[in-house]
C-alpha positions as CSV (number, residue, x, y, z in Angstrom):
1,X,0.0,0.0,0.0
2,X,1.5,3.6,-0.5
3,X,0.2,4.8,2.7
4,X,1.3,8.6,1.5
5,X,-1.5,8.8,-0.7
6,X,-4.1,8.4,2.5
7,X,-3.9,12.1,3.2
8,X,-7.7,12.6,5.1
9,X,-6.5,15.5,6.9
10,X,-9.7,18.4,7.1
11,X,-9.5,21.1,4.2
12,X,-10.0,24.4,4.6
13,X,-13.9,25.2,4.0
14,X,-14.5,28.5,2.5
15,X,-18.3,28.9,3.4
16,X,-19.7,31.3,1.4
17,X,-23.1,32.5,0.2
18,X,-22.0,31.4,-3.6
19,X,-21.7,27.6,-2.2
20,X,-25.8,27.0,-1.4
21,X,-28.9,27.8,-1.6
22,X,-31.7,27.9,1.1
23,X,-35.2,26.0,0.1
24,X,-37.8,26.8,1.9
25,X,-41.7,25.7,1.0
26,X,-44.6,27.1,3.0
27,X,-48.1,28.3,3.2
28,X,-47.6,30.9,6.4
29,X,-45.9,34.1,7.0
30,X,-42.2,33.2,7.4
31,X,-41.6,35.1,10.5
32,X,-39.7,31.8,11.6
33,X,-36.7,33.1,9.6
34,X,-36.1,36.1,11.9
35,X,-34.8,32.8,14.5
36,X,-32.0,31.7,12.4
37,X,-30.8,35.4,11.3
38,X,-27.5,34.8,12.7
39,X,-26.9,32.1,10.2
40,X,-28.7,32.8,7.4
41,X,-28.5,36.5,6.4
42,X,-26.8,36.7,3.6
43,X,-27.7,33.7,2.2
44,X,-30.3,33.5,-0.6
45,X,-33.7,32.0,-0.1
46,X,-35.5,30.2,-2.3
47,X,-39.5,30.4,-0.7
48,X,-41.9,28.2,-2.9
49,X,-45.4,29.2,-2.1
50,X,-48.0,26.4,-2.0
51,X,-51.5,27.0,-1.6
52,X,-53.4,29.9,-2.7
53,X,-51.1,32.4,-4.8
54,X,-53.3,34.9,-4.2
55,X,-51.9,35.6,-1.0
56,X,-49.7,37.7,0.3
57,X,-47.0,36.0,3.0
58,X,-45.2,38.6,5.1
59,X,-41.2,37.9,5.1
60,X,-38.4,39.6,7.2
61,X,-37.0,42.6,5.5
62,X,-33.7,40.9,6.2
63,X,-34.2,38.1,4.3
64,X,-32.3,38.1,0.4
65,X,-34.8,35.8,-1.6
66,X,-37.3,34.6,-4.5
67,X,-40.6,33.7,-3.8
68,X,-42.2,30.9,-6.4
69,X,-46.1,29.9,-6.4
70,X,-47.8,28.2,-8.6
71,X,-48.6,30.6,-11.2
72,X,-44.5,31.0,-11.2
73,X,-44.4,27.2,-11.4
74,X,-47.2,27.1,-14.4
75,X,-45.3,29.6,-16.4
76,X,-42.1,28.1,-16.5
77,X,-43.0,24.5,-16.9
78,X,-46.2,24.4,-19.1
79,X,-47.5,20.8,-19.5
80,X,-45.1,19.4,-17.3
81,X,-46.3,21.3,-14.3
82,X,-48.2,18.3,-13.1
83,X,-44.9,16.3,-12.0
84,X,-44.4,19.5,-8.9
85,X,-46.8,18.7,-6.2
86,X,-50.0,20.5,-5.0
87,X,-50.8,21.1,-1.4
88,X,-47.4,19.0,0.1
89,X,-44.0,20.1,1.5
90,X,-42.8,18.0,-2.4
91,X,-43.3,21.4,-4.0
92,X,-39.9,22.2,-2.7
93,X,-38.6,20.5,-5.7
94,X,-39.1,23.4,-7.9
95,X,-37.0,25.3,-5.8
96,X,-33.9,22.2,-6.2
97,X,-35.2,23.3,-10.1
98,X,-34.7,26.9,-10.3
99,X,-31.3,27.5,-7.7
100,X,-27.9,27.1,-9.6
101,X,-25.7,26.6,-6.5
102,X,-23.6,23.8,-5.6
103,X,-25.5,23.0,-2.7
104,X,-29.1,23.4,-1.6
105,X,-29.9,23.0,2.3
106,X,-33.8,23.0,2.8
107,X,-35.8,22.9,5.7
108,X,-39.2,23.3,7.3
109,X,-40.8,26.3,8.6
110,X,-41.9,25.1,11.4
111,X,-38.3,24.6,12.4
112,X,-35.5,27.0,14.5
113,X,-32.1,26.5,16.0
114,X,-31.3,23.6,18.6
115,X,-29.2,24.3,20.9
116,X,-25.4,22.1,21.6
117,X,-24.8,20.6,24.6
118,X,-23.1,24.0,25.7
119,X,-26.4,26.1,25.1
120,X,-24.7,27.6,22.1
121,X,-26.9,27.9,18.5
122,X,-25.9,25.5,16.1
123,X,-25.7,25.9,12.8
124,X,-27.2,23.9,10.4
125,X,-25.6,25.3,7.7
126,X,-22.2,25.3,8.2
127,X,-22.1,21.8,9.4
128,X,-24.1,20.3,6.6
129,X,-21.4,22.0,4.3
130,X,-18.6,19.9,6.3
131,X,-20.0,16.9,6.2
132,X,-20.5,17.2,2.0
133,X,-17.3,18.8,1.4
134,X,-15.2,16.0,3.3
135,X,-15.5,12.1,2.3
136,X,-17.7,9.3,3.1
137,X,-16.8,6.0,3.9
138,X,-19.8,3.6,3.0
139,X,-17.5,0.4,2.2
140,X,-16.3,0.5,5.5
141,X,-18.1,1.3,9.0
142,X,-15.5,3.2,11.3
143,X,-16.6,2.8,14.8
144,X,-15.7,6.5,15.6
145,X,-18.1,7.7,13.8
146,X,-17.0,10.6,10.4
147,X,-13.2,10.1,10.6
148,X,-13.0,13.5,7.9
149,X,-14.2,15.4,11.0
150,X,-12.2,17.1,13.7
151,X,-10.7,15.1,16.4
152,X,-11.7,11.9,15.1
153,X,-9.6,9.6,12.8
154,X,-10.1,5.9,11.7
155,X,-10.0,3.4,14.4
156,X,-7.7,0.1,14.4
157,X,-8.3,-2.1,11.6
158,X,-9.5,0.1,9.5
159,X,-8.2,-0.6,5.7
160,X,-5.6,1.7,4.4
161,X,-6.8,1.0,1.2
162,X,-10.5,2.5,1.9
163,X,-9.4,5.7,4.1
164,X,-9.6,8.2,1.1
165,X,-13.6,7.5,1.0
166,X,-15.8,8.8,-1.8
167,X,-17.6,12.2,-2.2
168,X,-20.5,13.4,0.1
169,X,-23.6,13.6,-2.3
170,X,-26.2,13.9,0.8
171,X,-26.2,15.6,4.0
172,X,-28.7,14.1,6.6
173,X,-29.3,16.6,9.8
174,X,-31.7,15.4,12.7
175,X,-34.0,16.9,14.9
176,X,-35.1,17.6,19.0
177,X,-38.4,17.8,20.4
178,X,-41.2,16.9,18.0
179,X,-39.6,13.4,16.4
180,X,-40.3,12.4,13.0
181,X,-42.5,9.8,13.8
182,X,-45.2,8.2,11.5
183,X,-49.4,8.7,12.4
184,X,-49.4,5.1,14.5
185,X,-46.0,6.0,16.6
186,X,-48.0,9.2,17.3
187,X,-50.9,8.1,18.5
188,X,-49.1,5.2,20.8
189,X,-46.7,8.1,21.9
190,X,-48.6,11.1,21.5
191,X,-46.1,13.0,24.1
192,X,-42.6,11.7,23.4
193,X,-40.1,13.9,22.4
194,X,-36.5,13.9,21.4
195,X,-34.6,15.5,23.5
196,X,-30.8,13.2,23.1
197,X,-28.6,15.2,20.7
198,X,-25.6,13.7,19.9
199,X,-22.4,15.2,18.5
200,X,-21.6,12.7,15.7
201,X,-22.2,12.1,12.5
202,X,-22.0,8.6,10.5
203,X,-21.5,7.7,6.8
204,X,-24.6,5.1,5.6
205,X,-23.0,2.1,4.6
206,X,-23.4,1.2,1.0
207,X,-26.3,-0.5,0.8
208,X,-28.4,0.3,3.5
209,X,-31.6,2.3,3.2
210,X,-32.6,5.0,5.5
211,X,-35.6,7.1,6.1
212,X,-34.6,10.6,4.7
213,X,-36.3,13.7,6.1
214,X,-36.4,16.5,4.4
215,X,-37.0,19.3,7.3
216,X,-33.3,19.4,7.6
217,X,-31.3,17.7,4.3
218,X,-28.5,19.3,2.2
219,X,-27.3,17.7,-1.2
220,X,-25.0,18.2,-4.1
221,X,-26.7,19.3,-7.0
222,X,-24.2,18.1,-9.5
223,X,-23.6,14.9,-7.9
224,X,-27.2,13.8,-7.1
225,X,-29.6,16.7,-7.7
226,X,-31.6,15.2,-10.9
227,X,-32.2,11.9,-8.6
228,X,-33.0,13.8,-4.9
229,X,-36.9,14.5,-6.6
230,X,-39.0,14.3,-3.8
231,X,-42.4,11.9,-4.8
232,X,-45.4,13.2,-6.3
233,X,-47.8,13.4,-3.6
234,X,-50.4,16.1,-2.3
235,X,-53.3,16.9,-4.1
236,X,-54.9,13.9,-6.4
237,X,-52.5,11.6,-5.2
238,X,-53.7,8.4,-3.3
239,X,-50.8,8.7,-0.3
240,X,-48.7,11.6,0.7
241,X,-45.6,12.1,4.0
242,X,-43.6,9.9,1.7
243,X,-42.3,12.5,-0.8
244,X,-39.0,12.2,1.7
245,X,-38.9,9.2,2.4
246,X,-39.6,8.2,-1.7
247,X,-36.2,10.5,-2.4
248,X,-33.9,9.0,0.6
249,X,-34.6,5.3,-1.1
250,X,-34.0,6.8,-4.7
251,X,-31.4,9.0,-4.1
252,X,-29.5,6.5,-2.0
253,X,-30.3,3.9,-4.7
254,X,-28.1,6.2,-7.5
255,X,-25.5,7.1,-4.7
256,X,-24.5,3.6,-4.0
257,X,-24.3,2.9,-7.6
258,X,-22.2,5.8,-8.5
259,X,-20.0,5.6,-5.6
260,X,-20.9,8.6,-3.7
261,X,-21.2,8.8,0.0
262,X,-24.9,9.9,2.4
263,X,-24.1,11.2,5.8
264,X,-26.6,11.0,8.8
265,X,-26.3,12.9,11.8
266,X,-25.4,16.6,13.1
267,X,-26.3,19.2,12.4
268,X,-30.0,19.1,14.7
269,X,-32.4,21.7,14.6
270,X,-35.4,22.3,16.9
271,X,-38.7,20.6,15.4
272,X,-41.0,23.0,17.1
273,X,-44.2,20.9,16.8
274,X,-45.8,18.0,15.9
275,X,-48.1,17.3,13.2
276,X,-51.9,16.4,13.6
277,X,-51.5,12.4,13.9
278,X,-55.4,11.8,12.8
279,X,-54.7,13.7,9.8
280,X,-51.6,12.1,9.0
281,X,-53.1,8.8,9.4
282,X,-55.5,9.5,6.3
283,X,-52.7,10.6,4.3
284,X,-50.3,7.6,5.3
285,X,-52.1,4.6,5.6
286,X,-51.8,3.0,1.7
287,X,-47.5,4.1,2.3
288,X,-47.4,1.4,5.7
289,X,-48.3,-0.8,3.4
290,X,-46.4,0.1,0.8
291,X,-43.1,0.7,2.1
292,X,-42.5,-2.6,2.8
293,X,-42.9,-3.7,-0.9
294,X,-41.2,-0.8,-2.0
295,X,-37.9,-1.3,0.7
296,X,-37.7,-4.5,-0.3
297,X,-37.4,-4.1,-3.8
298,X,-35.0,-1.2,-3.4
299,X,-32.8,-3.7,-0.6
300,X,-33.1,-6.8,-3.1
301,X,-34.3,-6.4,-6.8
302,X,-32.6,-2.6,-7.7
303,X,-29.8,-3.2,-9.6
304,X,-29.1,0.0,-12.4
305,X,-27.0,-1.0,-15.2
306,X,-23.4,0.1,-15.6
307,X,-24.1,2.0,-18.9
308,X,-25.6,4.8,-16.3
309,X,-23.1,6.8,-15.6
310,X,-24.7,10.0,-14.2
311,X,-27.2,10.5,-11.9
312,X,-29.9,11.2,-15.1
313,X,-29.4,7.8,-16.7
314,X,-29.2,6.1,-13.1
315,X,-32.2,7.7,-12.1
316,X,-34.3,7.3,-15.3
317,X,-33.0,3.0,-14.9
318,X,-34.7,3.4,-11.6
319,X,-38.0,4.4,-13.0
320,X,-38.5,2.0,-15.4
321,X,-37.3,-0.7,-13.3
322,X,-40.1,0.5,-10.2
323,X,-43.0,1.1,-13.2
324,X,-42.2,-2.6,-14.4
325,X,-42.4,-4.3,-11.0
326,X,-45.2,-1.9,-9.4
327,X,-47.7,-0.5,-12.5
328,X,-49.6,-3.6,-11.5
329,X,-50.1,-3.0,-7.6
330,X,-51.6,0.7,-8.4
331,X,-51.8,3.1,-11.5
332,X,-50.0,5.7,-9.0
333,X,-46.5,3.9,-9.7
334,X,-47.2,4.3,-13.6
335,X,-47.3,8.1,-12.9
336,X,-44.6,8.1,-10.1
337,X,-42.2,6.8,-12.9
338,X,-43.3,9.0,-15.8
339,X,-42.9,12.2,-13.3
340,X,-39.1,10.9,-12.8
341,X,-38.5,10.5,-15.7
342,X,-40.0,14.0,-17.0
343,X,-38.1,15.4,-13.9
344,X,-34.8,14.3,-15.2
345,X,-35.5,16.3,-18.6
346,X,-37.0,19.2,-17.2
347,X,-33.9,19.3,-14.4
348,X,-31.8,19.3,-17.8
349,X,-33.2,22.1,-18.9
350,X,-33.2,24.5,-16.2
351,X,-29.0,23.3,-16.6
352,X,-29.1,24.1,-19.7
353,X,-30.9,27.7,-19.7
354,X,-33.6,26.2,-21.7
355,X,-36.3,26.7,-19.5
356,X,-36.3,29.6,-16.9
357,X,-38.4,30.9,-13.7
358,X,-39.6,34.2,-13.1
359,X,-40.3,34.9,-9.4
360,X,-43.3,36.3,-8.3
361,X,-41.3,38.4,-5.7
362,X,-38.2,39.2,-4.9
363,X,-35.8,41.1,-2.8
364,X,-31.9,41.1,-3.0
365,X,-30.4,42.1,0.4
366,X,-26.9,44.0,0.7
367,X,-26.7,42.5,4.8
368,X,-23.7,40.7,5.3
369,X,-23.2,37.1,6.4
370,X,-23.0,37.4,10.7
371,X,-21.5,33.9,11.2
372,X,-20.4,30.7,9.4
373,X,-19.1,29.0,12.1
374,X,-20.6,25.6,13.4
375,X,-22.6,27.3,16.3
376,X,-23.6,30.9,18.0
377,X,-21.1,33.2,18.8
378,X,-22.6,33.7,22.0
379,X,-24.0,31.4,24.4
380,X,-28.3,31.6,23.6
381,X,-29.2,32.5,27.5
382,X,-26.3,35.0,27.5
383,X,-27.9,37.3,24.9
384,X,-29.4,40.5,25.3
């Protein structure tokens, strides 16, 4: 082995507004910004309006963004409007369409800023850009956790030959308080709440499937954007609440293939509350059925050629491959698969400069960045 080429040592990350773009999707005022100021000003925002585009939501003056609804979304994609969901948190999608940063970190609004084990702010954004601009290591499990991050290294035993790891495609941050917990863990647990936050973050082996949530997720768009397409769900779909989970399977489907990398862990936000579990219930109960067919034939029966070398080919294998095994179970997968694959050449497009957006509002903000480092400057019960 020529152990001088196993150089893992932590580069020097230039955070910067140019890296990423924020995604939000809502139907309220977004007053909840004013919580993560600290990190976020200076940062553009990407706010895609579901609902009624009529009205009017109120957003900080701070606040350097583009607003999208779905006269926006009509304009700019014509026919092929259908495939960006009504009435669901999916709608973000068409804000992964229209941003042309590297990154794009997106999260609920119903969200703010968990607090370390010190009582300092963390910052979602800062540590999300870590983890994708340093390795994975999904061949591999290190015991110690990300060995890219600071004062951690490989344990003993670990192969030489595996310690350069592959590129970070996904970033998966976690949550406190209100867990992510489906309508029948709700109703059996109706007051739990995460409070455990641990400092650590861990590469998914390769593999393994997860359940991705997309309240607090960062990705590479040129690695994996045109397969991170969260489902069609919402509004004349027969199930919805598995848009996320959907683009965790997929996504990590194409990741594995192409040799990229999908990080779980820090950074944690605060989930500030917890969904109606009655009304989830409606919406869920064809996906707890489901998901166990669909798991199974993402663990077992996925296998995308070799000739799909990008995440467009990979991605388009993967539709056809779930419209042959599951057209037959429910006409949904037949239109699940066509919207993939109409997502991949729309996705092209917007690349290309062949289809644009026009935003509905806008306002470009000459406020400086405050902070990119990993947490608060100051200590949250020490401020003024």
């Amino acid at each position: 082995l020529n152990l001088l080429s196993f150089d893992h040592a932590m580069p020097k990350l230039e955070i910067s507004p140019d890296l990423l773009d924020i995604v939000v999707p809502s139907i309220r005022n977004l007053d909840f910004l004013d919580s993560w100021r600290e990190f976020f000003q200076g940062f553009h925002v990407i706010i895609i309006q579901d609902g009624d585009p009529n009205v009017h939501l109120e957003i900080p003056g701070w606040v350097d963004y583009d607003l999208y609804n779905r006269r926006d979304i009509q304009d700019a994609l014509g026919y092929s409007e259908w495939i960006i969901s009504k009435k669901d948190a999916s709608i973000r999608n068409f804000g992964f369409l229209v941003s042309t940063k590297k990154y794009i970190y997106t999260i609920d609004d119903d969200c703010k800023p968990a607090l370390d084990n010190d009582g300092y702010l963390i910052n979602p954004i800062a540590i999300h850009l870590e983890n994708m601009m340093t390795p994975s290591n999904p061949y591999f499990f290190n015991t110690l956790y990300d060995p890219y991050t600071t004062k951690s290294d490989f344990v003993r035993g670990y192969p030489y030959s595996l310690r350069q790891g592959v590129s970070t495609a996904i970033s998966h941050g976690l949550w406190l308080n209100a867990p992510d917990y489906d309508a029948p863990t709700q109703l059996l647990k109706p007051g739990e709440r995460n409070l455990n936050l641990h400092l650590m973050t861990q590469t998914i082996p390769h593999g393994i499937y997860y359940p991705l949530c997309s309240m607090n997720v960062a990705f590479d768009r040129d690695l994996i954007g045109p397969a991170f397409m969260q489902g069609l769900m919402g509004v004349g779909q027969p199930w919805a609440r598995y848009d996320d989970m959907f683009a965790g399977w997929a996504s990590k489907a194409v990741a594995d293939h192409l040799g990229l990398g999908v990080k779980s862990g820090m950074p944690y936000i605060w989930h500030d509350k917890a969904s109606n579990p009655f009304t989830n219930l409606k919406k869920e109960y064809k996906g707890l059925w489901w998901q166990e067919e669909l798991i199974r034939f993402f663990a077992n029966d996925v296998h995308i050629p070799k000739q799909a070398t990008t995440p467009q080919q990979a991605y388009v294998a993967l539709a056809n491959m779930l419209e042959h095994r599951f057209s037959d179970m429910h006409p949904y997968f037949r239109r699940l698969s066509s919207a993939m694959r109409e997502w991949v050449l729309i996705w092209d497009k917007f690349v290309s400069g062949e289809v644009k957006a026009s935003p509905s509002r806008s306002h470009q903000s000459t406020l400086r960045v405050i902070s990119t480092s990993k947490r608060s400057v100051k200590p949250y019960q020490d401020r003024g």
